[in-house]
C-alpha positions in Angstrom: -11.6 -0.7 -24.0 -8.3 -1.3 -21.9 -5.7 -0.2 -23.8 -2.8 -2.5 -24.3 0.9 -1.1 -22.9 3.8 -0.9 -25.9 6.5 -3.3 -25.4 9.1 -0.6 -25.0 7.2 1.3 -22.6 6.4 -1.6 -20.2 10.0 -2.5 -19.9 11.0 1.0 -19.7 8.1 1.2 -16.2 9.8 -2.0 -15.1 13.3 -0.7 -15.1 11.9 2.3 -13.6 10.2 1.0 -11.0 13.6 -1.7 -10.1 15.6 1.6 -10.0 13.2 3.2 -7.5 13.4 -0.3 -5.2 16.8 -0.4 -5.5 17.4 3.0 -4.7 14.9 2.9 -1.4 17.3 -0.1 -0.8 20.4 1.9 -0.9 19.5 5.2 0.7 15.8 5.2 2.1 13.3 7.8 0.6 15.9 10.8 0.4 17.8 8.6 -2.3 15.0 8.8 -4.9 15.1 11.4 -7.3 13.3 11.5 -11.0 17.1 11.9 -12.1 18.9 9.1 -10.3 16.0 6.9 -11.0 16.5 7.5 -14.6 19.8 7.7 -15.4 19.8 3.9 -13.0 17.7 2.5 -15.3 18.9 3.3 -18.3 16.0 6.0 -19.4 15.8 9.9 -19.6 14.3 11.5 -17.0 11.6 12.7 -19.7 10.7 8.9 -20.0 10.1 8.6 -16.1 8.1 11.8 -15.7 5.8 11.6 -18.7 5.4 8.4 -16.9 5.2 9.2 -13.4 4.9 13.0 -13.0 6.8 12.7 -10.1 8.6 11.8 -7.4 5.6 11.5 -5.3 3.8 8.9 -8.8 6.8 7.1 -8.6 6.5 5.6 -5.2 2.8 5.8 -5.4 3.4 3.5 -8.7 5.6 1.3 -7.0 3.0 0.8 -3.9 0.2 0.2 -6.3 2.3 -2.9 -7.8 3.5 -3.9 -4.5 -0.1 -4.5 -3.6 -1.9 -5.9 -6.9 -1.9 -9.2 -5.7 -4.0 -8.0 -2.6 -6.2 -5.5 -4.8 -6.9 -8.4 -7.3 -8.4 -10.7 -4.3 -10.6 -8.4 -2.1 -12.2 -7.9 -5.7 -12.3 -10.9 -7.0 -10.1 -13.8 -5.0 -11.6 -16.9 -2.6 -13.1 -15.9 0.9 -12.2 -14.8 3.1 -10.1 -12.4 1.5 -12.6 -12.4 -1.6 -16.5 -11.5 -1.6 -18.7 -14.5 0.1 -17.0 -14.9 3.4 -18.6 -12.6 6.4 -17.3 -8.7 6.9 -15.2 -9.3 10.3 -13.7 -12.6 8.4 -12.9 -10.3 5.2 -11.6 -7.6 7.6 -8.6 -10.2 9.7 -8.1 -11.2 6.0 -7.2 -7.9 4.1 -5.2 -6.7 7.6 -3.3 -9.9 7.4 -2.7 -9.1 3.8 -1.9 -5.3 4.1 0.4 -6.1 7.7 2.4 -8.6 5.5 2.6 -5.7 2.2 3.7 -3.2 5.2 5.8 -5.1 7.3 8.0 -5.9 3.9 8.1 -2.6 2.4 8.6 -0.2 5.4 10.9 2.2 3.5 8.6 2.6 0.8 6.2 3.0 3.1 8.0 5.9 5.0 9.2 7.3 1.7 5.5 7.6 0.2 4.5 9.0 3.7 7.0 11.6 3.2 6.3 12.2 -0.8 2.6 12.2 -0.7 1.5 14.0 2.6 -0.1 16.4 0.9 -2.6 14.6 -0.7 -2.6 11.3 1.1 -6.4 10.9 1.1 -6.6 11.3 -2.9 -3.7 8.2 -3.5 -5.5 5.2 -5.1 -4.1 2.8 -2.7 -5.2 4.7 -0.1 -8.6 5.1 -1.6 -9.0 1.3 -2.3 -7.9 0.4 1.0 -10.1 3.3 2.7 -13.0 2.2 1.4 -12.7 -1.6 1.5 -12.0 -1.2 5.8 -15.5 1.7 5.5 -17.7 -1.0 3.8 -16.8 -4.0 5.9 -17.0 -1.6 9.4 -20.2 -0.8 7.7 -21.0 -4.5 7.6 -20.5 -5.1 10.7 -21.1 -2.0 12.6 -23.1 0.5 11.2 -23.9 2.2 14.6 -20.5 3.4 14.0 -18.9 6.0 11.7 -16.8 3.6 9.6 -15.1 5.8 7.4 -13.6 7.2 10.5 -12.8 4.0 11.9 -11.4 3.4 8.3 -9.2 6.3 8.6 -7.9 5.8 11.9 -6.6 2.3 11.5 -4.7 3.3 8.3 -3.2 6.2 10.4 -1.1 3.2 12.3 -0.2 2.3 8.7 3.2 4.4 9.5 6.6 3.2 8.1 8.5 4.3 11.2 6.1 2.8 13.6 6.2 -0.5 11.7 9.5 -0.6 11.3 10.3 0.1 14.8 7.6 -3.0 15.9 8.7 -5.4 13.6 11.5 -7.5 14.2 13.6 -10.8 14.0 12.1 -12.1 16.8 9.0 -11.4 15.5 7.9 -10.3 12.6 4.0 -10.0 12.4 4.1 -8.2 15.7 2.8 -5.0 13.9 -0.1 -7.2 11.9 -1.0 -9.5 15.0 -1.5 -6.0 16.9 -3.4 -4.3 14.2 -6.2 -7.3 14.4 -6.4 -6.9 17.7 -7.1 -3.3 17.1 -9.7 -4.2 14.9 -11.3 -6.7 16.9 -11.5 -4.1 20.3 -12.7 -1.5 17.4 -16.0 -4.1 16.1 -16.5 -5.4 19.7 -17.9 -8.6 20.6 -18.8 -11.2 17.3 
């Protein structure tokens, strides 16, 4: 049984997780701390640890609601981004999806980089997205190791790399060239 968040508490995460934006905003990754974001919002820093645990949950929190609406769909949202539509269709889809999630969040990006390094294979959101791209490489070539195939076009996933390809002039540059990486990766159709 799901259990259902107090009132209180969910608008305590929001303006938690508004102060943490706003703070990426301001200052980039180095500006976040437990006790800025706290005392921004309005909350002890008690309130944001029990929460979070910390720094490092913060940003992974804030990642994870930056990319529900793309989590919801590959589960359970129309093809091609949802089951029923074939693997290399699924695959442009979720890149698409992910490119757009990265190109507009590069400093979060760099500043959960930077926060969860250590354990950057165990973060849900890398999880999710890790084994989504291993299942539809699988799909489509499973002559090939996909889970390292998986890995290795996350590892371009890098907020300083996206930030530097993405700009005015054109800004899917990063998620046009990730496709195409994909495409050279699963070979002819």
């Amino acid at each position: 049984m799901e259990r259902v968040e107090r009132a209180d508490a969910a608008r305590n995460r929001q303006a938690v997780l508004r102060a943490t934006e706003q703070l990426l905003a301001e200052g980039g990754g180095d500006h976040v701390s437990l006790d800025r974001v706290a005392a921004l919002a309005g909350v002890g820093k008690g309130t944001v640890f029990r929460r979070f645990g910390s720094r490092a949950g913060l940003l992974q929190a804030l990642l994870e609601e930056r990319s529900r609406e793309l989590r919801e769909a590959i589960a359970s949202g129309p093809p091609p981004l949802g089951p029923g539509a074939p693997a290399r269709d699924r695959l442009h889809a979720f890149l698409d999806g992910l490119g757009a999630i990265a190109e507009g969040n590069t400093v979060l990006l760099a500043a959960h980089e930077q926060a969860c390094a250590e354990d950057k294979y165990d973060d849900p959101s890398y999880r999710l997205w890790h084994g989504h791209l291993t299942t539809l490489f699988a799909a489509e070539r499973p002559d090939l190791d996909a889970g390292f195939l998986a890995h290795a076009l996350l590892a371009v996933f890098d907020g300083d790399l996206i930030r530097h390809l993405t700009t005015p002039g054109d800004p899917r540059r990063f998620t046009r060239s990730v496709q195409e990486m994909a495409t050279a990766l699963l070979g002819p159709a």
